[in-house]
NUPAKOL-947600 format. One record per residue (C-alpha): z, x, y. Coordinates in nm, 2 decimals, decimal comma, padded with zeros to 4 digits. Layout:
<atom up="Z" east="X" north="Y"/>
...
REM end
This chain:
<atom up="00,00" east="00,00" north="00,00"/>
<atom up="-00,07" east="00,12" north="00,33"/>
<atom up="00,22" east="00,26" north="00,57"/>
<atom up="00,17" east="00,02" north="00,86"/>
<atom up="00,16" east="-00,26" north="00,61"/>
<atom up="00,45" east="-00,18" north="00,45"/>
<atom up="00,58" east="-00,16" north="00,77"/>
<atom up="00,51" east="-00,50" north="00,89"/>
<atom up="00,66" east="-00,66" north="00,59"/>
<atom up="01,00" east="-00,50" north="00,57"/>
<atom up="01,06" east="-00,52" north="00,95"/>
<atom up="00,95" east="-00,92" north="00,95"/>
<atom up="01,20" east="-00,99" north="00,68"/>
<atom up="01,49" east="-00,77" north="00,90"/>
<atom up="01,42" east="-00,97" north="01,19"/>
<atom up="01,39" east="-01,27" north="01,02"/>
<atom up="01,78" east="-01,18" north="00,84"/>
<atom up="01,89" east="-01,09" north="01,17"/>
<atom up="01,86" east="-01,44" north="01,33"/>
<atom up="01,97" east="-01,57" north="01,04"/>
<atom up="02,27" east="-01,30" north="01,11"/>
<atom up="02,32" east="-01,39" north="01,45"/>
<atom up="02,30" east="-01,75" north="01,46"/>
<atom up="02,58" east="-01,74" north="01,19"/>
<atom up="02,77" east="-01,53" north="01,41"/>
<atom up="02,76" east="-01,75" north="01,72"/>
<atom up="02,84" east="-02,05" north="01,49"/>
<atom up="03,13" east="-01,88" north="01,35"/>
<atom up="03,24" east="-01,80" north="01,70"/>
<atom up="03,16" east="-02,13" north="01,84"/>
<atom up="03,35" east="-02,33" north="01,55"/>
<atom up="03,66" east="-02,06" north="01,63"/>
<atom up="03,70" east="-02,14" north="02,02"/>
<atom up="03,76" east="-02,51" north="01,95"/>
<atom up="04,06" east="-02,46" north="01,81"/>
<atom up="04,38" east="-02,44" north="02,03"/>
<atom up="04,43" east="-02,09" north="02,16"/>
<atom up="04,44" east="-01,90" north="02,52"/>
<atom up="04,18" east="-01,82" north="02,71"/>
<atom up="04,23" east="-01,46" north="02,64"/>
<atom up="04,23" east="-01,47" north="02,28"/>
<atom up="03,92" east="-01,67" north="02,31"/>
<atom up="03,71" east="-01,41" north="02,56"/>
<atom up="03,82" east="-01,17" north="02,27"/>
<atom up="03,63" east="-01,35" north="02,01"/>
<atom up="03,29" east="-01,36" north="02,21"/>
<atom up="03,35" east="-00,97" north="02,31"/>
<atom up="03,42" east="-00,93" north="01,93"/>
<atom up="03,06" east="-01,04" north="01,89"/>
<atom up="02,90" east="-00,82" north="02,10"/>
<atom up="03,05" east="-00,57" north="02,01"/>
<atom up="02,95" east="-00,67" north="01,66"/>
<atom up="02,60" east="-00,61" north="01,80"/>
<atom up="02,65" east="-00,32" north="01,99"/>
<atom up="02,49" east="-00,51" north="02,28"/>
<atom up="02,85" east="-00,51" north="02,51"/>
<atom up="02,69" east="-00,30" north="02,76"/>
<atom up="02,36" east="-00,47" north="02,79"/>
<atom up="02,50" east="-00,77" north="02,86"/>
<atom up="02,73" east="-00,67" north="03,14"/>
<atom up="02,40" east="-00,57" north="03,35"/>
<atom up="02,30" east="-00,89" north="03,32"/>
<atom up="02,62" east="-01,12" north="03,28"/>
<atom up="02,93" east="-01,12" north="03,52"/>
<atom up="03,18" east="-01,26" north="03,28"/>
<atom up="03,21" east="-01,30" north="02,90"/>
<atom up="03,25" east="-01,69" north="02,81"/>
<atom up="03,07" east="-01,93" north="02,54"/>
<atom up="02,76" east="-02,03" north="02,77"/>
<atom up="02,69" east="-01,65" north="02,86"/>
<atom up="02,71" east="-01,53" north="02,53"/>
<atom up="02,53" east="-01,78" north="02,36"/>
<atom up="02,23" east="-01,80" north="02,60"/>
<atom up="02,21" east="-01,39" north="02,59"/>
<atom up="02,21" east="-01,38" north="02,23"/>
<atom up="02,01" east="-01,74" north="02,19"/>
<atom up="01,72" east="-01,73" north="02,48"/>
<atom up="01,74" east="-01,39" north="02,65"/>
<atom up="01,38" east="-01,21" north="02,63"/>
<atom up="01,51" east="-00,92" north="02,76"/>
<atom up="01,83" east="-00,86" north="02,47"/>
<atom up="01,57" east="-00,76" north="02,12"/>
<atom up="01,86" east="-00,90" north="01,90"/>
<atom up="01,87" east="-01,24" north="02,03"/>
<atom up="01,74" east="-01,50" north="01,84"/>
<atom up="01,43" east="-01,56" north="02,04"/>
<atom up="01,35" east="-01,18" north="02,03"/>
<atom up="01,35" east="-01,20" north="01,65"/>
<atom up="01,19" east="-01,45" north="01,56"/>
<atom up="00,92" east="-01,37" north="01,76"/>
<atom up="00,93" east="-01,04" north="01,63"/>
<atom up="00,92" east="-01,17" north="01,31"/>
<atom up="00,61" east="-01,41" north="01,34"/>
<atom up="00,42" east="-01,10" north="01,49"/>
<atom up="00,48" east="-00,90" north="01,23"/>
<atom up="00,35" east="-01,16" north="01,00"/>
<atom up="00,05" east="-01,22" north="01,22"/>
<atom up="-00,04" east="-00,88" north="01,20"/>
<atom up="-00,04" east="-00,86" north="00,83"/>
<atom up="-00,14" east="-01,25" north="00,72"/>
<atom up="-00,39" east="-01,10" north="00,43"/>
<atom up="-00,07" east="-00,98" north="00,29"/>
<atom up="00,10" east="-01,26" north="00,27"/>
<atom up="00,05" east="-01,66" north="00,12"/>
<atom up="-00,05" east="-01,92" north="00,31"/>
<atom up="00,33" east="-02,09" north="00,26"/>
<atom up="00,47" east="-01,76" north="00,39"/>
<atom up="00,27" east="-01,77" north="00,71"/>
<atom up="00,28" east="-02,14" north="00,79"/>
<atom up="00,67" east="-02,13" north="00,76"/>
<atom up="00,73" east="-01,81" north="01,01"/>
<atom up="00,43" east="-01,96" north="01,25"/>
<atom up="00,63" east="-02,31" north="01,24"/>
<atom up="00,97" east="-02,14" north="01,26"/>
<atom up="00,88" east="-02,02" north="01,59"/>
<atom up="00,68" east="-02,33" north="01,75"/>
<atom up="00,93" east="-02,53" north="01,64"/>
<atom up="01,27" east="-02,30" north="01,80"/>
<atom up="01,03" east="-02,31" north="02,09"/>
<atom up="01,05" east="-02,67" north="02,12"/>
<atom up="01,41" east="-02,72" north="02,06"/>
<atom up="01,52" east="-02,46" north="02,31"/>
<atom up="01,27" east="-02,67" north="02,57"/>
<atom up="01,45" east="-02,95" north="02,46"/>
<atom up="01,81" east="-02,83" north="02,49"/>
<atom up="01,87" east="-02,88" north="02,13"/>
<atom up="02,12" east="-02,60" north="02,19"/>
<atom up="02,35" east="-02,76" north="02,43"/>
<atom up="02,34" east="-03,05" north="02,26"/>
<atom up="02,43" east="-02,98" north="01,98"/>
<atom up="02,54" east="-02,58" north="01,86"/>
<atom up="02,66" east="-02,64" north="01,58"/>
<atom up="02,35" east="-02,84" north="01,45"/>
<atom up="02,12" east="-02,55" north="01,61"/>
<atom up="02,27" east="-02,25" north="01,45"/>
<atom up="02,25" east="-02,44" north="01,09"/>
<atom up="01,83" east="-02,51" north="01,14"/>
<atom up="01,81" east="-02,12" north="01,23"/>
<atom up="02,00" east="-02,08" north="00,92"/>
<atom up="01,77" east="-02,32" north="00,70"/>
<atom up="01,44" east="-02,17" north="00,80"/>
<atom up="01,62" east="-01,84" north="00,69"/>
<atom up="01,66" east="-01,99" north="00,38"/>
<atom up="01,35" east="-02,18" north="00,38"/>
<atom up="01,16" east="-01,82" north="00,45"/>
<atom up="01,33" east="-01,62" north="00,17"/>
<atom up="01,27" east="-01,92" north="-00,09"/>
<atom up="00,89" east="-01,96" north="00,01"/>
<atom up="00,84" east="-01,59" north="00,00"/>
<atom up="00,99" east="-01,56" north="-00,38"/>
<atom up="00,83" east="-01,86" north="-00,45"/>
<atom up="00,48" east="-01,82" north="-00,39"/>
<atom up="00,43" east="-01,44" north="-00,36"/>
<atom up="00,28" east="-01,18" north="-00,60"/>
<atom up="00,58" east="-00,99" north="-00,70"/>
<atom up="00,42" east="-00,69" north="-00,61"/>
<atom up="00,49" east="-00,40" north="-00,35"/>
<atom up="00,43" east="-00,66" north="-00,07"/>
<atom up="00,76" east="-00,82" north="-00,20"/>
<atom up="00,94" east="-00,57" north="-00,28"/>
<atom up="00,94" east="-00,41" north="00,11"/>
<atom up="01,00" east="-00,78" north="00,21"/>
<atom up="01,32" east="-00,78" north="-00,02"/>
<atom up="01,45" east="-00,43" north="00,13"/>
<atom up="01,43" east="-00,52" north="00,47"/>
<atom up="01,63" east="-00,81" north="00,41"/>
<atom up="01,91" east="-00,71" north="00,21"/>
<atom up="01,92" east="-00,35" north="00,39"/>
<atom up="01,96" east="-00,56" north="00,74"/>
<atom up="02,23" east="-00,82" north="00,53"/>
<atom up="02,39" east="-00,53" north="00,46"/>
<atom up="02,43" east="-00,38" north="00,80"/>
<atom up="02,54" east="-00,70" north="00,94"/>
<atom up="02,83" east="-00,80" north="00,65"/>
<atom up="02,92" east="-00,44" north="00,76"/>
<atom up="02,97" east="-00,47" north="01,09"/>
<atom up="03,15" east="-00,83" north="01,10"/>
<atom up="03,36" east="-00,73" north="00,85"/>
<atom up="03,47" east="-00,41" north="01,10"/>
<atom up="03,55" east="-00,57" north="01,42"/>
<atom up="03,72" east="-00,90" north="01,28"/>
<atom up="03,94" east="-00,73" north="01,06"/>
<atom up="04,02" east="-00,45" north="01,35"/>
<atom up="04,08" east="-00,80" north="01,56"/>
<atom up="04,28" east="-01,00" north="01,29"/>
<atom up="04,41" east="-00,80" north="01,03"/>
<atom up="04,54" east="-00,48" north="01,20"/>
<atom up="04,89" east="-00,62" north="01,23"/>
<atom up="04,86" east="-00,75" north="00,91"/>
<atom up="04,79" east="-00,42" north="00,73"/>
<atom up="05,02" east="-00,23" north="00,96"/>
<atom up="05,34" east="-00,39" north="00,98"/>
<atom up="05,27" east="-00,55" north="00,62"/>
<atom up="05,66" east="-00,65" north="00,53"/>
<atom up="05,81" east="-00,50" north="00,86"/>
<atom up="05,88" east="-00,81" north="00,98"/>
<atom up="06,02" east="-01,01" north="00,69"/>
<atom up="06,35" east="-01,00" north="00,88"/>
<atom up="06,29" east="-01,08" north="01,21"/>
<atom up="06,40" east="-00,84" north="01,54"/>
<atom up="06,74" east="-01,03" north="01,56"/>
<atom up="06,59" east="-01,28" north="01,90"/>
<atom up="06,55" east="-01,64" north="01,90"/>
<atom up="06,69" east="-01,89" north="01,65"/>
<atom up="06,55" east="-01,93" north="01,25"/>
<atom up="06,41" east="-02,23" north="01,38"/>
<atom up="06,19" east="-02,06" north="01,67"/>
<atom up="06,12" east="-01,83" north="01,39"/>
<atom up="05,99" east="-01,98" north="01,16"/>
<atom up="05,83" east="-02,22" north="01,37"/>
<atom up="05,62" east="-01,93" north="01,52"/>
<atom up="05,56" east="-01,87" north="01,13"/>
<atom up="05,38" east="-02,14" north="01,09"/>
<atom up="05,20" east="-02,14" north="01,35"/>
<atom up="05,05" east="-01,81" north="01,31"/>
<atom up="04,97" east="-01,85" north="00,98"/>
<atom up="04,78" east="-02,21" north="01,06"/>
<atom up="04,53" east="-02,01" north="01,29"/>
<atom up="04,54" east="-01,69" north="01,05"/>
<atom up="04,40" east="-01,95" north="00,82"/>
<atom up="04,15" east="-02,12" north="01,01"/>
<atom up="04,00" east="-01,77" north="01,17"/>
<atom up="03,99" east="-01,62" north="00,76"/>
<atom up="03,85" east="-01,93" north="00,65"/>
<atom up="03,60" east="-01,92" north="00,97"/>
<atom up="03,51" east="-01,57" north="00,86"/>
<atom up="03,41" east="-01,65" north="00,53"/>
<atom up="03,24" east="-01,97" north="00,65"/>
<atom up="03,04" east="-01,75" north="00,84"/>
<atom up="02,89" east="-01,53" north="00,53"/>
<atom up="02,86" east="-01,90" north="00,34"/>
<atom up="03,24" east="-01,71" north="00,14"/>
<atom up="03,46" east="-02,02" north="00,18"/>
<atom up="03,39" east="-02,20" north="-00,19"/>
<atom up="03,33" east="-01,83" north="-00,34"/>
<atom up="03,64" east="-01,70" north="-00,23"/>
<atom up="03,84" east="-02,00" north="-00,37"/>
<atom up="03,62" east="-02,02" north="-00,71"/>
<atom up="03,68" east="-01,63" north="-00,75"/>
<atom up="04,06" east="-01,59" north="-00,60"/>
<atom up="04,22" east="-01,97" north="-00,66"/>
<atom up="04,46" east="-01,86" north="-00,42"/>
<atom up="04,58" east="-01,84" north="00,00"/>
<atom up="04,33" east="-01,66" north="00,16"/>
<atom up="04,45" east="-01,30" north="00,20"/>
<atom up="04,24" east="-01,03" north="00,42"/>
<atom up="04,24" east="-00,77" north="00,15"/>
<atom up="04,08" east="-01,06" north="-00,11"/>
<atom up="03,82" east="-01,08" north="00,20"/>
<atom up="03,73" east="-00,76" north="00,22"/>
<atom up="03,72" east="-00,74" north="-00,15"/>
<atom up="03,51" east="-00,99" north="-00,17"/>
<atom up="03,30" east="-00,90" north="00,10"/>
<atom up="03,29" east="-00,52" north="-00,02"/>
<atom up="03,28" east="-00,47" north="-00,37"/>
<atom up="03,20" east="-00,85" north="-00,56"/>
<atom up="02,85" east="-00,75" north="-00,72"/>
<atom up="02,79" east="-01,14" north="-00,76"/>
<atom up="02,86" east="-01,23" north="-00,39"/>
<atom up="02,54" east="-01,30" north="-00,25"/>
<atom up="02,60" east="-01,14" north="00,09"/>
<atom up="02,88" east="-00,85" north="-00,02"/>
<atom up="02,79" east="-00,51" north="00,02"/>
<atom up="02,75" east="-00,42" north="-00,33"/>
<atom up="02,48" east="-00,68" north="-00,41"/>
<atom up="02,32" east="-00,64" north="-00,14"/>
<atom up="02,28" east="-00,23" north="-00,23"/>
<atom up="02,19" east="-00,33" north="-00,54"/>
<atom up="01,90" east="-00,53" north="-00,45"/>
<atom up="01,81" east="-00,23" north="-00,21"/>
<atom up="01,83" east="00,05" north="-00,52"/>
<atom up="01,63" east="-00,16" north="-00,78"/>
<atom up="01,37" east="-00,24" north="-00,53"/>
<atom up="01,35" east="00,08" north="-00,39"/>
<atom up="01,31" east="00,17" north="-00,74"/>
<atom up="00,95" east="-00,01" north="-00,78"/>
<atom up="00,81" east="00,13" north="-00,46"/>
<atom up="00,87" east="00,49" north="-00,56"/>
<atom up="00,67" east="00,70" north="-00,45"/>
<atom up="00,69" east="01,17" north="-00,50"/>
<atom up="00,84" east="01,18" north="-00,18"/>
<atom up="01,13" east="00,94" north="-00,18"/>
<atom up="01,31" east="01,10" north="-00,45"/>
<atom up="01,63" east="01,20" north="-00,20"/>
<atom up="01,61" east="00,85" north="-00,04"/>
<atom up="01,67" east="00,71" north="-00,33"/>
<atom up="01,94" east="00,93" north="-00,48"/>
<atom up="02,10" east="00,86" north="-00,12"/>
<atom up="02,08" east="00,44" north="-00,17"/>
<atom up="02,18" east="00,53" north="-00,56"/>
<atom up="02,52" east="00,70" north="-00,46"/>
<atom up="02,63" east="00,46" north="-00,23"/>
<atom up="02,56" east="00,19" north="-00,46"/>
<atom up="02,75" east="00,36" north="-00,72"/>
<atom up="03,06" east="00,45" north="-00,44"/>
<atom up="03,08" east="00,06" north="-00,40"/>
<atom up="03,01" east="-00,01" north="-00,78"/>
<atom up="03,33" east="00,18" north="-00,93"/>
<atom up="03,53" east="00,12" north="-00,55"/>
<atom up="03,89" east="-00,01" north="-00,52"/>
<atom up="03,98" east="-00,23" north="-00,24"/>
<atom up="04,30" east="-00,08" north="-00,26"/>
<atom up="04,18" east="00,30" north="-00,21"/>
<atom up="03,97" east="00,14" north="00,07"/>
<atom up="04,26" east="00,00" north="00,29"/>
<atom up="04,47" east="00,33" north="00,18"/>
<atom up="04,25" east="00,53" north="00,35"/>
<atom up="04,13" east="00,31" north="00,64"/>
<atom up="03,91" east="00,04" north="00,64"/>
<atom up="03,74" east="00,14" north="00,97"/>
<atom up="03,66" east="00,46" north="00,88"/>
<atom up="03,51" east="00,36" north="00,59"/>
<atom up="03,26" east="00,10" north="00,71"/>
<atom up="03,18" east="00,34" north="00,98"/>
<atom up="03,06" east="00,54" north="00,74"/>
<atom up="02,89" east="00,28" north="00,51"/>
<atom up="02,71" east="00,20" north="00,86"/>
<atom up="02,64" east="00,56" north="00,89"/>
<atom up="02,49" east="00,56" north="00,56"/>
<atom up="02,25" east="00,27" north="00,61"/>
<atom up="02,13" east="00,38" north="00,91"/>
<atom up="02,07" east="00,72" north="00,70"/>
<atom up="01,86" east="00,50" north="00,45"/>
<atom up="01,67" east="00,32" north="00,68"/>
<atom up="01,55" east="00,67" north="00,81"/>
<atom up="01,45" east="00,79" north="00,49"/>
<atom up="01,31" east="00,46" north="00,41"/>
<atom up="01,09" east="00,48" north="00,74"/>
<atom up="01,02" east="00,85" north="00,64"/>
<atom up="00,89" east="00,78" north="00,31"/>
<atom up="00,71" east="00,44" north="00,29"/>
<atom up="00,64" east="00,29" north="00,67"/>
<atom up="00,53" east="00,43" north="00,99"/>
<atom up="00,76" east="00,65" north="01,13"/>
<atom up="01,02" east="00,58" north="01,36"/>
<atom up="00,97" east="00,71" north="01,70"/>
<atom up="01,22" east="01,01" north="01,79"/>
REM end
């Protein structure tokens, strides 16, 4: 297959992933601020999401103050913010354009309609309308995307760059939410776990264990919110049958080869593909995607959180970015410098 087609594919299916990505995110983070909390705690949750995105700085220059209707217009409508979901699904659709003899029919009718169709419901302020009912259509033409393109495609090399881009970008993503909401959530949790079984000696048993149950109502609903964002909620109680706990999260979110959207199954779906484009050259990018699939194959949660659970997804990220180099190196056009 040629380099530049290979290219289109497995950046159309990252774009595509990452509005899927996004408009879970700003769900997630829409659904959070409606419950009761300060104002502070909930600026904190729309910073969280830039800085999920690494776009906190881009939109200061455009934005005086971080609230719901700023963040979700940048990272709904903004033309000039690449990450929003306008600027990927258009990126998507041209990337399909650009290689429609690649592709079936389905496939390019459903990214060509995708995009008319946001087009019209952003003209006809479906999103303020509505949110929550916006973010789930972005979701379902995600899905709709992904089931097409299994469905009707040769499974060929064509698919197989579609299927890298998508679960290298899921990946990235499960990475990166996973980082700043548990540095936002579960910090305290981790480091003061039992230190404050007996109280600091203020306030009455009743205050105290009223506050209790407070904070563990909206511990609850931001864990459950978290996993409602990567579609975790029924898996976690299927797999766990238990109160949701932060290190089950990040177990589950980590290391559970049968979650859909965990790091480990989505690296597996990166190795074996990787595995039917080989080509002479990609021989270290591959032993580089086979080692970290085999770090998160025979991980412990418990060694992860030992050692810091920052420091490690920092490096997972480090990693991917790594293998989306070599990637670009060995099978697409190469990235500019």
């Amino acid at each position: 297959m040629l380099s530049r087609t290979a290219d289109h594919l497995f950046w159309m299916a990252r774009y595509m992933e990452r509005a899927e990505n996004t408009a879970r995110m700003l769900d997630v983070n829409y659904q959070t601020s409606l419950l009761p909390q300060s104002a502070d705690a909930a600026e904190q949750g729309w910073r969280g999401l830039l800085s999920i995105s690494e776009l906190t700085g881009v939109f200061a220059e455009h934005y005086p103050r971080v609230d719901a209707r700023s963040v979700m217009d940048f990272m709904v409508r903004d033309e000039g913010n690449l990450s929003s979901i306008t600027g990927c699904l258009r990126a998507a659709r041209e990337n399909a354009r650009a290689v429609r003899g690649a592709l079936t029919t389905e496939v390019w009718e459903t990214q060509n309609q995708t995009w008319l169709e946001f087009n019209r419901m952003l003209a006809g302020r479906e999103l303020e309308r509505d949110p929550a009912a916006f973010f789930e259509w972005v979701k379902f033409r995600s899905h709709l995307s992904r089931g097409v393109t299994v469905g009707t495609m040769l499974m060929d090399e064509a698919l197989h760059f579609l299927r890298i881009g998508t679960f290298l970008e899921r990946a990235d993503n499960t990475a990166r939410l996973l980082d700043v909401k548990f540095h936002a959530l579960a910090g305290d949790y981790f480091g003061s776990s039992g230190g404050n079984a007996g109280g600091n000696g203020h306030g009455t048993a009743k205050e105290s264990g009223r506050e209790g149950k407070e904070s563990l109502e909206v511990d609850f609903y931001h864990w459950s919110a978290i996993l409602r964002s990567v579609s975790g909620f029924e898996i976690y109680r299927k797999v766990y049958r238990n109160v949701i706990r932060p290190e089950l999260v990040a177990e589950l979110l980590i290391l559970r080869p049968d979650m859909p959207r965990s790091l480990a199954a989505c690296m597996n779906e990166v190795v074996a593909n990787l595995e039917r484009v080989a080509n002479p050259q990609s021989n270290e990018t591959r032993r580089r995607a086979g080692r970290l699939q085999s770090d998160l194959q025979y991980g412990r949660i418990d060694e992860i959180l030992a050692t810091g659970l920052h420091a490690y997804l920092t490096q997972f990220l480090d990693r991917v970015n790594d293998l989306g180099v070599g990637i670009s190196r060995d099978f697409l056009v190469p990235m500019a410098a």
